[in-house]
C-alpha positions in Angstrom: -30.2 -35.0 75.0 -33.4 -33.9 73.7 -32.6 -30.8 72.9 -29.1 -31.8 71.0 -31.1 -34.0 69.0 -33.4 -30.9 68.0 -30.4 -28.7 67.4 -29.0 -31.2 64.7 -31.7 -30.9 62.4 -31.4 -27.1 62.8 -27.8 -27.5 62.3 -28.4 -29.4 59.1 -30.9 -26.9 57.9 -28.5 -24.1 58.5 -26.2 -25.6 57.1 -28.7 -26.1 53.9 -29.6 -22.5 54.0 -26.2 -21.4 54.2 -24.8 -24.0 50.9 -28.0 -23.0 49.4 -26.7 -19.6 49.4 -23.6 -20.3 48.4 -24.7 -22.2 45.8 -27.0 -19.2 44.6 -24.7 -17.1 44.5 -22.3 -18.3 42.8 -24.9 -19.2 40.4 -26.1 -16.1 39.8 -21.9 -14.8 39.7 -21.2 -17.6 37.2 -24.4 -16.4 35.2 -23.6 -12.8 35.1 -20.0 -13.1 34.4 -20.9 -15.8 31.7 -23.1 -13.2 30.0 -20.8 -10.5 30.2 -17.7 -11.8 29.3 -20.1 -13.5 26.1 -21.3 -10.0 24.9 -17.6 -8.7 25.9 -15.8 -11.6 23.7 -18.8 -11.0 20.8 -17.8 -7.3 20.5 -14.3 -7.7 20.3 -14.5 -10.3 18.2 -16.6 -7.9 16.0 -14.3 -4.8 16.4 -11.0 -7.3 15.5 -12.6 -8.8 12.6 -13.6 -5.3 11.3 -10.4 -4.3 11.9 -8.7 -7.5 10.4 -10.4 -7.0 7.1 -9.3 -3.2 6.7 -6.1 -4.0 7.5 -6.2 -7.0 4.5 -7.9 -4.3 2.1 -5.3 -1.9 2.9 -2.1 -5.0 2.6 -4.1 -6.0 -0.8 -4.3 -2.4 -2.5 -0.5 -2.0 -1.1 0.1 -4.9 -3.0 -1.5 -3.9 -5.9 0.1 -0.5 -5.9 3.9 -1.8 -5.5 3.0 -4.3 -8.8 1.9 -1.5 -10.8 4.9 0.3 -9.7 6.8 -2.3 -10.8 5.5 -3.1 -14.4 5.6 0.7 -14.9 9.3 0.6 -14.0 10.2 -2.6 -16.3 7.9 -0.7 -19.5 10.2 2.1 -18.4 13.6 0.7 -18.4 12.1 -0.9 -22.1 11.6 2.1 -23.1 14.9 3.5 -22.6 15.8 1.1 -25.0 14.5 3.4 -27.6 17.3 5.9 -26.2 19.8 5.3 -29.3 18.3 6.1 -32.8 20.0 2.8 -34.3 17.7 0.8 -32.0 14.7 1.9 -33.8 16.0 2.3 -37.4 18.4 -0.2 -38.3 16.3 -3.1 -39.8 18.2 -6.9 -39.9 15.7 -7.6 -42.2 17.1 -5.2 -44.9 18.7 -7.1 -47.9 20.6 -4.0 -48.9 22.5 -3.6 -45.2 25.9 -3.3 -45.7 27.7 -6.8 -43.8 30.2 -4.4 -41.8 28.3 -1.7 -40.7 25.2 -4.1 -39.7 28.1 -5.8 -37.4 29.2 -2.6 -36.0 25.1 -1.2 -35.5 24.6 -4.3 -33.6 27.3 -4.4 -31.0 25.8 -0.8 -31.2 22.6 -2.2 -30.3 24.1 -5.0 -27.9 26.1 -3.2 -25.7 23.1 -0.2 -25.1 21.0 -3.0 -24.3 23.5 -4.6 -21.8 24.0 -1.2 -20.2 20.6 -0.9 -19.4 19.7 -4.1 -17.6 22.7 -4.7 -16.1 21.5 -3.6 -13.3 18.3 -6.2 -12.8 18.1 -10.1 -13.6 16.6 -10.0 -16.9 16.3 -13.4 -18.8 15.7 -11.6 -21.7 16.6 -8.0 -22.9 16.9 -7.7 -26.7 15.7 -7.2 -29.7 13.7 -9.7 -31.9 13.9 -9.4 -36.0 11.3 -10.9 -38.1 14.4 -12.9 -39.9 14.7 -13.9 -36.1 18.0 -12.4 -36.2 18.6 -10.9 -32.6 20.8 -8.5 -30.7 20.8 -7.8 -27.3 20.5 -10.9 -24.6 18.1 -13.7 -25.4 18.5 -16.7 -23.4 18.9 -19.8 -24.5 15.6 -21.2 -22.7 13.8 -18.1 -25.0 15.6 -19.5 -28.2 15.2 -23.3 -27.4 11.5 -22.7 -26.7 10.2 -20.1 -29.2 12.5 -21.9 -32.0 11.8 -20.3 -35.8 8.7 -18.9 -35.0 10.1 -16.8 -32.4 9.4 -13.5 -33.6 5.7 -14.9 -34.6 5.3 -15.9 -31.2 6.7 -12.3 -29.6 5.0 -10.3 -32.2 1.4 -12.1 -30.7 2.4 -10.8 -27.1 1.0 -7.8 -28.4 -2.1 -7.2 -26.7 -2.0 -3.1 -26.4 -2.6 -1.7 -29.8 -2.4 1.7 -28.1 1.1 1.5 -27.3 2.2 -1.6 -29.0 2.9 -3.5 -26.5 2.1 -6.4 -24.0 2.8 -8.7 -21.4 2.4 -12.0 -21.5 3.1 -15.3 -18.7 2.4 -18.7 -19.1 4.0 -19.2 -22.6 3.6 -22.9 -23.5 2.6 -23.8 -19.5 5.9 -21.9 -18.2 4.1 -20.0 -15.5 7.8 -19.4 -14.1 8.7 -16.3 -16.7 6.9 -13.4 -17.6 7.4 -11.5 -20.8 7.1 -8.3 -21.8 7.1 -7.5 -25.5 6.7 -3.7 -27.3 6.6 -3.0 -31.1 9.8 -1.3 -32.9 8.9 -1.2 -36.0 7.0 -3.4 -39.1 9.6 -6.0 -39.0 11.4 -5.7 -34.7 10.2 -6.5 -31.4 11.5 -5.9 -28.0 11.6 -8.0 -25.5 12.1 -8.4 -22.0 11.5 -11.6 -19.6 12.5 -12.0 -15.9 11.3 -14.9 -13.5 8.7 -14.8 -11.3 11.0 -15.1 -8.3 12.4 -11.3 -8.6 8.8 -10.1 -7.8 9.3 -11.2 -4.4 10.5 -7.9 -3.1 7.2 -6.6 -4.6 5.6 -8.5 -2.6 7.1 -7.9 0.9 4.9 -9.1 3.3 4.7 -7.3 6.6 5.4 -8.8 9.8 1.7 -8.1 11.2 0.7 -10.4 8.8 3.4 -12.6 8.0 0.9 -16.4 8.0 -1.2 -14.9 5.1 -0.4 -16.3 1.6 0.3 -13.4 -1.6 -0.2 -14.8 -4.8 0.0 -12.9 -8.2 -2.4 -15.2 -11.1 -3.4 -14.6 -14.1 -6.9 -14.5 -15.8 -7.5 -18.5 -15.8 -6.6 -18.7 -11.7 -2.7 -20.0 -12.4 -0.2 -18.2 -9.9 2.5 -16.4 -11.3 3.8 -15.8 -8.6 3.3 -17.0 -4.3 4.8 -16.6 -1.0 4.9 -20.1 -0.8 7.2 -20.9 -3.6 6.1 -24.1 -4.1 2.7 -23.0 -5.8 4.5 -20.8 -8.1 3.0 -22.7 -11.5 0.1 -24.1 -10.3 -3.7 -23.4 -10.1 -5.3 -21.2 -7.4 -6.5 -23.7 -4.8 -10.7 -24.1 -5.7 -11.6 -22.8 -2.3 -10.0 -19.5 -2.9 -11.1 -19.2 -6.3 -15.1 -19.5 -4.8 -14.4 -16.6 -3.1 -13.1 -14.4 -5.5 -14.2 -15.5 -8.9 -15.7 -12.8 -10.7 -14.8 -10.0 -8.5 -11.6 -7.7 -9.2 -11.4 -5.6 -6.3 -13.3 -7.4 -3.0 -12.7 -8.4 0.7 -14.4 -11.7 1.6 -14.5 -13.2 4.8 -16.4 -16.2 6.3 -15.5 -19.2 8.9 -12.7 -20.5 6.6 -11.0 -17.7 5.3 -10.3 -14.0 5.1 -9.4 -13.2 1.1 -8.9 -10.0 -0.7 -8.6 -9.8 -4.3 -7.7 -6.7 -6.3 -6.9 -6.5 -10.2 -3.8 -5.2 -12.1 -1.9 -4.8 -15.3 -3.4 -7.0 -18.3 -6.2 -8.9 -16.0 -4.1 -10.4 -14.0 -5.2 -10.5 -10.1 -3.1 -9.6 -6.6 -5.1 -12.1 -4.0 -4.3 -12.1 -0.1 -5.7 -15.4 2.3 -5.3 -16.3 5.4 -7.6 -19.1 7.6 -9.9 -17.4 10.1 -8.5 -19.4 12.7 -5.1 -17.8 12.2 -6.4 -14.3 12.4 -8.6 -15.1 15.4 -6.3 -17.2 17.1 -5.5 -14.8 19.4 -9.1 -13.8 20.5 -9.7 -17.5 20.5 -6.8 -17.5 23.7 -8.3 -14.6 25.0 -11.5 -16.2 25.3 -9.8 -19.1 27.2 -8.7 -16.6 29.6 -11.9 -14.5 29.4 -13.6 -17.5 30.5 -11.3 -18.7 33.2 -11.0 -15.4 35.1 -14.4 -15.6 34.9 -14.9 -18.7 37.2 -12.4 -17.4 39.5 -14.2 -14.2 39.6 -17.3 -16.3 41.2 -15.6 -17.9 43.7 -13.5 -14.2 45.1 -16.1 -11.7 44.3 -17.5 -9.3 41.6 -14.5 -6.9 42.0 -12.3 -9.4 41.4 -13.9 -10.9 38.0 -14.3 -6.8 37.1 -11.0 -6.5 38.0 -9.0 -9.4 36.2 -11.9 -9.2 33.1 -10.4 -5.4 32.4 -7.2 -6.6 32.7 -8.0 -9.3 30.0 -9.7 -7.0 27.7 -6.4 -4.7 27.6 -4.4 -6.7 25.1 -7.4 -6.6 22.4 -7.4 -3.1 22.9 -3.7 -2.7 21.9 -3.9 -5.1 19.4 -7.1 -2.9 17.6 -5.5 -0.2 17.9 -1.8 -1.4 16.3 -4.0 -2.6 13.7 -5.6 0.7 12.8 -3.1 2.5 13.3 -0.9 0.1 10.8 -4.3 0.7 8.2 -4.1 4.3 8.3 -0.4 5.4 8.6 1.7 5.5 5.3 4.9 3.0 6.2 7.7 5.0 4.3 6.8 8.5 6.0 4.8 7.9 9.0 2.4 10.2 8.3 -1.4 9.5 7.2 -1.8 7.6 4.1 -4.3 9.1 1.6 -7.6 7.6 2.5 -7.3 8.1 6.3 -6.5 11.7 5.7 -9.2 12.2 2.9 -11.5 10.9 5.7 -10.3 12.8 8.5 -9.8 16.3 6.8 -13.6 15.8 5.9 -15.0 15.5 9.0 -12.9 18.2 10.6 -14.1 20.5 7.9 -17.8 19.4 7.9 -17.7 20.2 11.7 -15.9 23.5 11.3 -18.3 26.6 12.7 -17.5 29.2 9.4 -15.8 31.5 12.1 -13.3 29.1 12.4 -10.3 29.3 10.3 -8.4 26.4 8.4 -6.1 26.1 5.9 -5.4 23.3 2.9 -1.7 23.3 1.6 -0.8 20.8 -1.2 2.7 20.3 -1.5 4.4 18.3 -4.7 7.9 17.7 -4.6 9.7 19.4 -8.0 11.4 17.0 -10.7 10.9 13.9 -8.1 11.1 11.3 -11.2 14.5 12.6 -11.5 15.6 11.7 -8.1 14.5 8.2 -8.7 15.1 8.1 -12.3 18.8 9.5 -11.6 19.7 8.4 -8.2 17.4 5.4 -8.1 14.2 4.5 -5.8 16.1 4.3 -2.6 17.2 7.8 -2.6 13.7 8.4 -3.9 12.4 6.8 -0.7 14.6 8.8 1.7 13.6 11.9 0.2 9.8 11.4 0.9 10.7 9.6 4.7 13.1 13.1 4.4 9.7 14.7 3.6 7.7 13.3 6.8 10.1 14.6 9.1 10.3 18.5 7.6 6.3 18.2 7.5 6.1 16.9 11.3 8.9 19.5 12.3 6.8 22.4 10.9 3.4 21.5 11.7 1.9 20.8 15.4 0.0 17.6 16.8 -3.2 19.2 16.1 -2.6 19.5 11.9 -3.6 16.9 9.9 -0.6 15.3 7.7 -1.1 13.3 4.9 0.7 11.8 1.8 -1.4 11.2 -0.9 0.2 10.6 -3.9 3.7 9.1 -4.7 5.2 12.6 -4.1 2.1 14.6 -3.3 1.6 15.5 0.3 -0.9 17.5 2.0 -1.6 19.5 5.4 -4.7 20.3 6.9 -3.6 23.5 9.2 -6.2 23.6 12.5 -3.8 25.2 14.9 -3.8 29.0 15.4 -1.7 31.6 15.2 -0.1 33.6 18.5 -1.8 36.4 19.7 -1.1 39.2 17.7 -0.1 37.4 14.1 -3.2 37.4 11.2 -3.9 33.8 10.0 -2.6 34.6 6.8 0.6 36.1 7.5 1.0 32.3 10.0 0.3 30.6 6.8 2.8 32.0 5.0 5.6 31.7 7.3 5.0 28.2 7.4 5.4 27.9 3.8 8.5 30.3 3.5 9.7 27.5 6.4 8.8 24.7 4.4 10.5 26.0 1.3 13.5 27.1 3.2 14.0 23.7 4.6 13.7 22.0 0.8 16.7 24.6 0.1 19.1 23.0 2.4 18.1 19.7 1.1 20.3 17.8 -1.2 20.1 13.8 -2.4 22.6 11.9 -3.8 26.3 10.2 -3.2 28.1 13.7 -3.1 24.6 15.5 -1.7 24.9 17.3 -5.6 21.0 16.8 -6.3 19.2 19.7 -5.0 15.3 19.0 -3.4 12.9 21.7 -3.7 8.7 22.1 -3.5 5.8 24.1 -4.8 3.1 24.8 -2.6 -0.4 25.4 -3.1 -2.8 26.5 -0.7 -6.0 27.5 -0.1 -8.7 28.7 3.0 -11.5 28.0 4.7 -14.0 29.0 4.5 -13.0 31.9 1.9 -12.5 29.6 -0.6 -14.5 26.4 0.2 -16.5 24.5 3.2 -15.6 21.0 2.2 -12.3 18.8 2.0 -13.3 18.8 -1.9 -14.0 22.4 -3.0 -10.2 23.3 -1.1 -8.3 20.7 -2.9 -9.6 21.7 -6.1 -8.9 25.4 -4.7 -5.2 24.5 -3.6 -4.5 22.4 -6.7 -4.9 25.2 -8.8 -2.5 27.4 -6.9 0.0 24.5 -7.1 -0.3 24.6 -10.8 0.7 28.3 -10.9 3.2 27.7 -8.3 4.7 24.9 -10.8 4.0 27.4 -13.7 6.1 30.5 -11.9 9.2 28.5 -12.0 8.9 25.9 -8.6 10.3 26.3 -6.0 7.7 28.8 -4.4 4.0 29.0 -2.7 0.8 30.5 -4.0 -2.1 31.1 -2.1 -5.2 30.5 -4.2 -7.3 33.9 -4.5 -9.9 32.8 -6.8 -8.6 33.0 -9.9 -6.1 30.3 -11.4 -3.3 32.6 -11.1 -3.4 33.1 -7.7 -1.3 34.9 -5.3 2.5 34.0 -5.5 4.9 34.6 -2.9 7.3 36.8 -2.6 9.8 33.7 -3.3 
């Protein structure tokens, strides 16, 4: 009895030792795993944030680029108005017109004008006489609002004394309707106006992204233009504004908000937002998880939490890596855009041994603003996807492909020839291939419009050791390439001649 009595306390205090163990233990496994996954979910959140903000930057100067593409386009299609000579010299204004023949000038006038914006939703597309006489189409909500003074108020559009022309939104608070305006002569202006609305395929916003607001303003903070159509006409909310005020090309990020800001035509801003919680919302899940695999890590064992904590970490790796690879790939061809190539084809050169041999080909499609000028943007943009696909079909894995223009591409050429071919000679049958394969290319309805490219390139290290010295090198054999009639290659040979093919 004795002795069962003495054996209790020892029981007890086993049993002690033993939960004091436990309880150790799974201290010490809850305080290691707490650490870890702490520093693990600090670097990712790091590495996503860094990535988050490129990725903005790149969306922003995207943005930027397809709005300057499309103002270029609309000053283009104005200028095409200057395409018929009675556009430009008949005057309304001139007391000595003859009745019948001004009639007959301006249906003239009219029915060029209606030929050329037929195919986009112009408000406006006319011509503006300081009599306010017009011809052309001028909408009533033009007329009604401008009333006599409307060729005063058009003729102060004019902000470019360059080119004589201007563009102008916000007209009397109408933040709805932009307006762009070009000098004819002393006593005409032309105009053009289109709503705000049409610039939302400008603004296309990709899916990877799809919660953050795009908003077009002007200089005094009122959006032209949104993805949340309701704003349209309003002022940029003041928290964004603190972010971005004063700054015209800038990627901001805080607790609050990730914004990007970049300027365009006539100081008028392209500005990208989105709430950090959005962006993070998915590291803030993964944390959740993170955490919880954690705790049941303790209570299994160390394999276990290592086990299900790599498992977690997976997802943010995919999701960094869909995220860089979305910041450095041009969309329409697939290939590298410019500054990811720039970058790469730099630090492949500056680790290049000068034994090694390399070579820089600059390729420019010939008479491409005729293919979208002719057959319109979206055979434009099948010709450079067209493009990616001869360039990835020529080249290996190990070459660096790059578009860097709007239909400029280059190649930086690291693979080697097969035993018994000179570099040179495996340079130029990959331009004879390239060329060849812009031969069988046609565009068009009936495939009538024939492709072709000139080719520059140049070597390393004969004629340079950095990315720099053998652009300028292949740029100049491009030149003579263009100057020898297209459609050909030149390797650069130190002069600006160069060496042209046998094409």
């Amino acid at each position: 009895m004795a002795k069962r009595e003495q054996s209790r306390p020892s029981l007890k205090n086993i049993r002690r030792l033993q939960l004091s163990m436990i309880i150790g233990y799974a201290f010490i496994i809850i305080a290691v795993v707490f650490i870890v996954t702490n520093l693990a979910v600090k670097k990712t959140d790091a590495a996503l944030k860094n990535k988050v903000i490129s990725m903005s930057s790149s969306l922003n100067v995207q943005m930027k680029l397809n709005m300057d593409s499309y103002i270029s386009r609309m000053e283009t299609i104005g200028t095409l108005a200057f395409g018929s000579a009675d556009a430009y010299t008949y005057d309304a204004t001139d007391p000595n017109n003859d009745e019948y023949e001004a009639i007959n000038t301006e249906k003239a006038i009219t029915d060029k004008l209606f030929s050329l914006c037929i195919m986009d939703n112009f408000c406006d597309y006319g011509i503006v006489y300081r009599n306010n006489r017009t011809v052309g189409k001028i909408s009533n909500g033009t007329s009604s609002l401008m009333g006599d003074t409307m060729y005063e108020e058009l003729s102060s559009m004019i902000t470019r004394q360059r080119t004589h022309d201007g563009w102008c939104a916000g007209y009397k608070g109408d933040l709805k309707r932009i307006y762009y305006v070009k000098r004819v002569h002393d006593n005409a202006v032309l105009v053009m106006s289109f709503y705000t609305s049409e610039l939302e395929a400008v603004f296309d916003n990709p899916e990877t992204l799809a919660d953050m607001d795009i908003r077009l303003v002007d200089s005094n903070y009122d959006i032209l233009y949104s993805s949340r159509g309701e704003e349209t006409g309003k002022h940029l909310p003041s928290e964004i504004i603190r972010r971005v005020e004063g700054k015209t090309s800038a990627a901001v990020m805080d607790n609050d908000y990730l914004v990007s800001v970049n300027s365009c035509v006539d100081d008028w801003y392209v500005i990208c937002s989105i709430p950090t919680r959005i962006i993070l919302n998915e590291k803030n899940e993964m944390q959740y998880y993170i955490y919880m695999v954690g705790f049941i890590a303790a209570l299994l064992s160390v394999v276990l939490a290592t086990f299900l904590s790599i498992r977690m970490i997976r997802p943010v790796k995919r999701a960094v890596a869909a995220l860089d690879n979305k910041a450095n790939s041009d969309q329409l061809t697939g290939i590298f855009n410019k500054l990811a190539f720039n970058g790469r084809a730099s630090e492949r050169l500056d680790s290049s041994l000068s034994i090694e041999r390399h070579a820089l080909i600059l390729l420019d499609l010939d008479n491409f603003k005729g293919v979208n000028d002719t057959l319109g943007h979206a055979y434009g943009d099948k010709v450079l996807s067209k493009t990616g696909s001869i360039l990835r079909a020529e080249f290996s894995t190990e070459d660096f492909l790059g578009r860097i223009g709007g239909d400029e591409f280059c190649v930086l050429v690291n693979s080697s020839p097969s035993e018994g071919t000179d570099y040179e000679t495996f340079i130029r049958e990959k331009c004879e291939a390239l060329c060849n394969a812009y031969r069988k290319c046609y565009s068009g309805d009936k495939s009538d419009y024939k492709i072709s490219a000139s080719i520059g390139v140049s070597f390393f290290p004969e004629h340079g050791s950095t990315f720099e010295e053998l652009y300028a090198a292949s740029d100049k054999a491009l030149y003579s390439a263009k100057k020898c009639g297209k459609d050909n290659y030149v390797f650069y040979s130190g002069s600006e001649s160069g060496e042209v093919s046998d094409e």
